[in-house]
Structures are given as C-alpha cells and as structure tokens.
C-alpha positions as CSV (number, residue, x, y, z in Angstrom):
1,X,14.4,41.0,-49.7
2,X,12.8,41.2,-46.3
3,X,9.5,39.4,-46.1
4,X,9.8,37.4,-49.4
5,X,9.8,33.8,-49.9
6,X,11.3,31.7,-51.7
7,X,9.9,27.7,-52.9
8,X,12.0,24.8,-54.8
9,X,10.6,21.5,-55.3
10,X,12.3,19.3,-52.7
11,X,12.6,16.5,-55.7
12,X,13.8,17.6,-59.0
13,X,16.7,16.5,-61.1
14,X,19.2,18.7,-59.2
15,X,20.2,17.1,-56.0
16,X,18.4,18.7,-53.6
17,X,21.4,19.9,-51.2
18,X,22.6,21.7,-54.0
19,X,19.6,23.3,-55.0
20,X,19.3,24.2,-51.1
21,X,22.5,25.0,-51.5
22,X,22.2,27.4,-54.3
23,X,19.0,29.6,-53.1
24,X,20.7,29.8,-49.5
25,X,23.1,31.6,-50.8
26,X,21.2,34.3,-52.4
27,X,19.1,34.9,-49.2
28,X,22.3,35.2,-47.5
29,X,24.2,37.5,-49.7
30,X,20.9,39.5,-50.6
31,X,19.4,40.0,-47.0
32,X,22.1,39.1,-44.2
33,X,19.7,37.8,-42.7
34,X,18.6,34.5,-40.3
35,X,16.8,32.0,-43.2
36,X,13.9,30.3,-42.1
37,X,12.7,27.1,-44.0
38,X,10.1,24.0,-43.9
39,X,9.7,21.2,-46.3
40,X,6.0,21.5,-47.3
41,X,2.8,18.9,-48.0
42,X,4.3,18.9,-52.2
43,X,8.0,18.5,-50.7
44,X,9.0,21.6,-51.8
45,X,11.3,23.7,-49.7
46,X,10.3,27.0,-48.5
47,X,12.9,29.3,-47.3
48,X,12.1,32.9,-46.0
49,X,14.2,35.3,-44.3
50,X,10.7,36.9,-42.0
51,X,10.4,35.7,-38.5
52,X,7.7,34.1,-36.7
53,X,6.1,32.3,-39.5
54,X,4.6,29.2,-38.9
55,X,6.0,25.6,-38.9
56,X,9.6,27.5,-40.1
57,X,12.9,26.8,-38.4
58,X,16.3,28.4,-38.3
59,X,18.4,27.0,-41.4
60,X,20.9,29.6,-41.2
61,X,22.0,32.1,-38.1
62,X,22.6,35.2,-39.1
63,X,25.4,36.2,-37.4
64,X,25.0,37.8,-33.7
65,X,27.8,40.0,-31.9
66,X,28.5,38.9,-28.0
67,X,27.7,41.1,-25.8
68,X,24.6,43.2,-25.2
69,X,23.6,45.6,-28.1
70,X,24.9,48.6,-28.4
71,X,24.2,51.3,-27.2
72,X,21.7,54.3,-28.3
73,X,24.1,56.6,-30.0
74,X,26.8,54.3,-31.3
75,X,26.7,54.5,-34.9
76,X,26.9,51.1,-35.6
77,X,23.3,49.7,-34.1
78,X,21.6,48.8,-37.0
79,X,18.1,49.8,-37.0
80,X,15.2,47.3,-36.4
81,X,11.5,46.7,-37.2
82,X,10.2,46.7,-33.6
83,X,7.0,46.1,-35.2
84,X,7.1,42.3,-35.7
85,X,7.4,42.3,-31.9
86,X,4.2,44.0,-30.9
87,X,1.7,40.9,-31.1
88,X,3.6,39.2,-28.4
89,X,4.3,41.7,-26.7
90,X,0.8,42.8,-26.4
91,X,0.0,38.6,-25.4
92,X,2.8,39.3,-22.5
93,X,1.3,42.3,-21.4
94,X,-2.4,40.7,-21.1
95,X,-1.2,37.6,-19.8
96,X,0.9,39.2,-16.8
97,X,-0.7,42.7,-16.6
98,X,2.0,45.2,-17.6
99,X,2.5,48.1,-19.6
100,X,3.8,47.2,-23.2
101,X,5.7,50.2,-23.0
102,X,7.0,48.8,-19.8
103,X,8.3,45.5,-22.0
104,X,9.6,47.9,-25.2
105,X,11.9,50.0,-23.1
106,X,13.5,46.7,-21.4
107,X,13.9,44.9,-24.5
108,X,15.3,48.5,-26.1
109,X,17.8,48.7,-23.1
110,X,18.5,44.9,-22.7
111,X,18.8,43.6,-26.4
112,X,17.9,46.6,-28.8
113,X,15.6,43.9,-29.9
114,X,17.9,41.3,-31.1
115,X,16.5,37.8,-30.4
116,X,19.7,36.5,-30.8
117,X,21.5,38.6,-28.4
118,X,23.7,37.3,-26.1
119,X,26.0,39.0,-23.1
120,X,29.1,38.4,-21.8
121,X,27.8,37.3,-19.0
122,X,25.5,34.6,-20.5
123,X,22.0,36.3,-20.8
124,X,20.1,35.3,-23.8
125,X,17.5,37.0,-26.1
126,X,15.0,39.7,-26.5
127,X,14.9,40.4,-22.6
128,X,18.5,38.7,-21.7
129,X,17.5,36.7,-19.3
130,X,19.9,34.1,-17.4
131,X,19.4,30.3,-18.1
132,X,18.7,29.7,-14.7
133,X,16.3,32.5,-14.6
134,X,14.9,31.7,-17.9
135,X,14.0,28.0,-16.6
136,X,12.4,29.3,-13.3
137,X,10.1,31.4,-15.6
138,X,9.9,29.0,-18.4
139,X,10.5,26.0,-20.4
140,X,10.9,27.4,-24.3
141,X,13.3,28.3,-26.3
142,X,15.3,31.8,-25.2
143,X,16.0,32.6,-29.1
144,X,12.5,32.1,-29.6
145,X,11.1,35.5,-29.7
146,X,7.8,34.7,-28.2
147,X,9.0,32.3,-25.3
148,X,11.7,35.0,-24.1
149,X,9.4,37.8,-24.1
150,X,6.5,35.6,-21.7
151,X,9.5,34.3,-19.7
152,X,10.8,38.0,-19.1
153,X,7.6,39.5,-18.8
154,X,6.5,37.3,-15.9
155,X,10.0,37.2,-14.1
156,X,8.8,41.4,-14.2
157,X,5.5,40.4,-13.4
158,X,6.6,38.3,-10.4
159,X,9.3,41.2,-9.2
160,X,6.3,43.7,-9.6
161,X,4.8,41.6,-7.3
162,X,7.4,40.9,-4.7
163,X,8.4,45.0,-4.7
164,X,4.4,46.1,-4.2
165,X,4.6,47.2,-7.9
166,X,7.8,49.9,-7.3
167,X,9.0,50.0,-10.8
168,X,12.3,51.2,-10.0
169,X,13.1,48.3,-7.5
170,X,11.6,45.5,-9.9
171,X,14.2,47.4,-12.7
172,X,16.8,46.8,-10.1
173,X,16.0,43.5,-9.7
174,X,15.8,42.3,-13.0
175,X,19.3,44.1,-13.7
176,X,21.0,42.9,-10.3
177,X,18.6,39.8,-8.7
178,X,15.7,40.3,-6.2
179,X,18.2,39.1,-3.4
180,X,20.8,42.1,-4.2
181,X,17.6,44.2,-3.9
182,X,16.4,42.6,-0.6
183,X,20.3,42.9,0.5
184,X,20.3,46.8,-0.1
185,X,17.4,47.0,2.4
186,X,14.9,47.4,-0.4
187,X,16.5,49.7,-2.4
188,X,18.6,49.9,-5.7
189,X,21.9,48.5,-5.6
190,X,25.4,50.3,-5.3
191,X,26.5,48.1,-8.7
192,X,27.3,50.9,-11.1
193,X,25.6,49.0,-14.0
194,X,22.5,48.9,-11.8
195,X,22.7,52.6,-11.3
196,X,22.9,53.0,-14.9
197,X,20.5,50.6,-16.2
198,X,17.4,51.3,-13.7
199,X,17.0,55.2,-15.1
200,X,17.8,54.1,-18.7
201,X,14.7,51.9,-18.6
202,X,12.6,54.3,-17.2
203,X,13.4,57.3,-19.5
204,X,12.7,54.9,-22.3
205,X,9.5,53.6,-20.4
206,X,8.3,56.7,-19.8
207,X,9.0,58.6,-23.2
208,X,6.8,55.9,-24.9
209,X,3.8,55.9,-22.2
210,X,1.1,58.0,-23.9
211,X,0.8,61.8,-23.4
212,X,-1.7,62.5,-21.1
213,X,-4.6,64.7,-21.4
C-alpha cells in the first residue's frame, strides 16, 4: 500500500464523513500507517499514506511508542525506507556544511528515523531535539520531517562551530548540552548515556563515510 493514493469526490450522495470514514479505514488496516490527505481544486479528497507530498496534512497518526527507538539489535525495530529522507538531508547538509553521513548516523542513533519519535525526556522527531532547543534553532514544526532535520543540523552546525569542528565534543554536546561540555573542561561528559551515545554515533558515522582510495 505504500506510496498509493487514494481520491473520493468530496460531494456525492454519501455523506462525506462517512465516505472519509470508510477509505480511512482501509488505509489504516492495509498500511498501519500515518494518512495524509487534502481536499483538492474538484473537492475531492485525496488520502495517501507517503510522506512529504505537497499541500497533505496528517489525518491520522499512526501510532508512535515513547521513548527513543530501539535499539540496533532488538528484534522489534521495524525497518525503514531511509531513502525518503535523503533530499533534506542533502538541503541540511548544503545549507550548514556537514557531512550527510554525519546527519544519517545521528538520526539512526537518536530516532532510528522515526519523525514521530518522542523520549521520555521530551525530545521530538527525526534528530530529538528539546523544545527549547528546537525554538533556538527554529520556528517549524518538530514532526515535520524537513524542519527537524534543518533545526538539528544547524544546532550541529553551531556546536561544530563553538568546539573548532571536534566531532566528538559537538556529539557530546548535542547528547548532554554545550554547557555540560564547557563544565567538563572541554571534554565529554561523565553521564553514562553520553559515554555511550558519542561512540555510537561515530561508528555509525564513520561506517557510512565513503571508502577511501
């Protein structure tokens, strides 16, 4: 089902909440899925269950786990077409000079690229960034694909920049804060999740950088 669309005419002589009604629930039940829809020029309504698709809007969540993905290995991390990320992410990484492999392994470690994400301690989307972060760094929509991935990839860019471009501190920082890295006398913080996360991210990082010569 992924990737198809569906079309009813907005007017007809079904009442249109039921008709909405009706092909809703196949899209649910057939890809378990978010459902995207728009009321076009005709007034027919266009539902399709493929992100990023222009003018559509979120009719129906699907439904999102707290708590940051899980982890590489556990058997129930369903597996995900990192593909319909890449034109964003390549915008991020022109926009704010970074390595796109750089922005895959965060969003692999942070999110396992589920826009929808959300911790347990609050941090949203693609790059689970914190609100107040996320408003320093930007003024969209964190379950918007595109706006979390420019809001995180400039928060990096900017922690790139305050760290003379040492990945492993600006890792650090976007795990723990720039002050916690500042605190440790410029160096990575003792908070065991910080110890973990910095070489996750860079084995990830570095596994997808091109092979040299």
């Amino acid at each position: 089902m992924r990737g198809h669309a569906a079309t009813r005419p907005a007017h007809s002589s079904t009442a249109p909440s039921v008709v909405l009604g009706a092909v809703l629930f196949v899209f649910m039940h057939a890809a378990h899925a978010d459902i995207f829809g728009k009321v076009d020029r005709s007034g027919a309504v266009v539902l399709t269950d493929t992100p990023g698709k222009a003018g559509m809007s979120v009719i129906v969540a699907a439904p999102v786990a707290s708590g940051r993905a899980k982890q590489p290995g556990d058997s129930r991390t369903v597996p995900v077409d990192t593909a319909q990320f890449d034109t964003v992410i390549a915008e991020a990484s022109e926009t704010f000079h970074l390595q796109p492999e750089l922005i895959h392994a965060v969003i692999d470690v942070e999110s396992r690229y589920n826009p929808y994400a959300v911790s347990d301690k609050g941090a949203l989307g693609l790059m689970q960034l914190m609100p107040d972060t996320a408003r320093r760094f930007s003024d969209g929509n964190m379950f918007n694909p595109r706006d979390n991935v420019l809001a995180g990839a400039r928060y990096l860019r900017f922690l790139l920049d305050l760290f003379k471009d040492d990945v492993e501190l600006a890792l650090a920082a976007y795990n723990a804060g720039e002050n916690a890295v500042i605190r440790a006398g410029y160096r990575v913080p003792s908070f065991p999740e910080t110890r973990s996360y910095v070489p996750r991210v860079l084995e990830k990082y570095r596994r997808l950088l091109p092979a040299s010569g």
